[in-house]
N, C-alpha and C positions, 0 to 999 in steps of 0.2 A: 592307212597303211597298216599291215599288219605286224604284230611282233611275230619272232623267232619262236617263242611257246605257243601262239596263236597257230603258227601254221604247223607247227609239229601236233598237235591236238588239235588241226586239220586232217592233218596226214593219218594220225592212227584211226579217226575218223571216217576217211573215207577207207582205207583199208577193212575195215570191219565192213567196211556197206559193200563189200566186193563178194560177188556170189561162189560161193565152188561146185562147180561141176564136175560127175564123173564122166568121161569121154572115153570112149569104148574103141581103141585102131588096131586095125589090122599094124603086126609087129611089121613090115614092110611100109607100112606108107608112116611109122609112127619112126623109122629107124631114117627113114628120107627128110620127116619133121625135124628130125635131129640134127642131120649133117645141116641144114639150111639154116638154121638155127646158130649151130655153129661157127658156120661162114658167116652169118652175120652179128656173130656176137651178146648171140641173144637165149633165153632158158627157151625151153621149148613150149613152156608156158607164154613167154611173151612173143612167142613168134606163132602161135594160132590167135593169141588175141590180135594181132596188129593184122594177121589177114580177115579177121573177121571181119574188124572195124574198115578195112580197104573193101570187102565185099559191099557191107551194108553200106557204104559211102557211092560203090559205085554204082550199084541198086538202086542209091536215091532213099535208102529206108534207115541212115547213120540217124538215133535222134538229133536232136538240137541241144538237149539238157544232157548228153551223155560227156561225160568229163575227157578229157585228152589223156593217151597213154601217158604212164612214169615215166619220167627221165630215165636211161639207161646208167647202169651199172648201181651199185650198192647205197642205200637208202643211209642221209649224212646222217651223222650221231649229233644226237644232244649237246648242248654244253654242260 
């Protein structure tokens, strides 16, 4: 089982392993991003990664080793 510092020095962990991309939209399809995004509660950040990972799942091409979205809303603090 792991400790509370193990998985926070998980966490900052795999956040560094996460790539950044710039993604280039049309201010139209990027302002539609948004609203939907919105509606569901999500950055707009995490509402193209969650349809990616629904594409490449539905493709048949999600890896095996590719880890599960974050939990929604703000990353607990330390103790």
């Amino acid at each position: 089982m792991s400790t509370p510092e193990a998985s926070g020095a998980e966490r900052r962990r795999a956040a560094a392993e996460r790539h950044a991309v710039l993604l280039r939209l049309d201010p139209a399809v990027h302002a539609a991003l948004a609203r939907w995004a919105a509606d569901d509660l999500r950055s707009v950040n995490a509402q193209i990664d969650m349809l990616l990972r629904r594409a490449l799942k539905d493709a048949g091409r999600l890896p095996a080793e590719a880890r599960p979205p974050r939990s929604p809303g703000r990353p607990r603090r330390e103790p």
